[in-house]
C-alpha positions in Angstrom: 0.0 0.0 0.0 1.8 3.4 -1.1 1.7 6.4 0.8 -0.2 9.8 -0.2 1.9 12.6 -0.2 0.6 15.6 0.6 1.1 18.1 -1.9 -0.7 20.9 0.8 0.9 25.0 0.6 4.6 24.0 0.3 7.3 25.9 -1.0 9.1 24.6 -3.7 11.0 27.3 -5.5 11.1 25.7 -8.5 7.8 26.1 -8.9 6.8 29.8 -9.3 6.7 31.9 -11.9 9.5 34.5 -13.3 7.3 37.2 -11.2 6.2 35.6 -8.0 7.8 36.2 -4.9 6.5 34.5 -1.9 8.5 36.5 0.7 6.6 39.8 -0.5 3.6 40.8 0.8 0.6 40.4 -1.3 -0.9 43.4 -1.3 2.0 45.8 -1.1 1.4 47.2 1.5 3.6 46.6 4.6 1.7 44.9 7.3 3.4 46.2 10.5 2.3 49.9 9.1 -1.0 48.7 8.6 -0.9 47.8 12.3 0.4 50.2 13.6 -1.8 52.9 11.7 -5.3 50.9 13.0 -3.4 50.7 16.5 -2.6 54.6 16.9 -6.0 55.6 15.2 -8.0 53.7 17.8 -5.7 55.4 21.0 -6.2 58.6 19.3 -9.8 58.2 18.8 -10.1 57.0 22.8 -8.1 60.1 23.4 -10.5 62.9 21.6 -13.6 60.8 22.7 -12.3 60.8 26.4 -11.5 64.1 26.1 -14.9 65.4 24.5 -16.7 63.5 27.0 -15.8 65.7 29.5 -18.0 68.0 29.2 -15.7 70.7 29.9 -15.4 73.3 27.2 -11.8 73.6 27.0 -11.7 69.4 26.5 -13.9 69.5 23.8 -11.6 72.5 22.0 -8.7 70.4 23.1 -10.1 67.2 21.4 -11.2 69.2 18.5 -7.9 70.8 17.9 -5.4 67.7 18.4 -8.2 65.5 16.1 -7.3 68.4 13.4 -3.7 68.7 14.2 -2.9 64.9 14.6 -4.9 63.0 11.7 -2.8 64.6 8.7 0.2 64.1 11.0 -0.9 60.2 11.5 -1.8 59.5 7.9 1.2 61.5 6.4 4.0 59.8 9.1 2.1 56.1 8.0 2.0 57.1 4.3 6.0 57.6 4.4 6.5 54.7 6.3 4.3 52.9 3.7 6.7 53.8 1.3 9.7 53.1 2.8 8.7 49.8 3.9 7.2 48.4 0.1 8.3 46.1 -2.0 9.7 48.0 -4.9 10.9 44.6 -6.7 7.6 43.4 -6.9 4.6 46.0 -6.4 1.2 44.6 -5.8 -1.3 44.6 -9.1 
């Protein structure tokens, strides 16, 4: 009785194409930036939040203001990192 062989997700190098990479990311963009941008955008969101529940005047302003201040600054820093961080040998489609 012969054995099956599993022929499950292995890699065998021989076996891709001249343009696939299985090291790369799939979609391009670099994962860690992707956490990292959903991890500061939920403490900054706890931040305004806490701070606009309050009540008090000068913590809604506050919250207001560093929502304005710090979501360019958060998507531009994340947006550099992006790009520093891609695959540039082998972009996503």
């Amino acid at each position: 009785m012969a054995t099956a062989q599993a022929h499950g997700p292995i890699r065998d190098e021989r076996a891709l194409g001249p343009t696939e990479d299985l090291d790369r990311q799939p979609d391009g963009a670099p994962h860690g930036v992707v956490g990292l941008t959903a991890g500061f955008s939920v403490v900054l969101a706890v931040l305004v939040a806490g701070m606009m529940l309050t009540g008090h005047i000068i913590g809604v302003i506050a919250g207001v203001i560093i929502a304005l201040i710090a979501i360019p600054v958060l998507v531009g820093g994340m947006r550099k990192k992006a790009a520093s961080n891609r695959d540039q040998l082998h972009p996503s489609r």
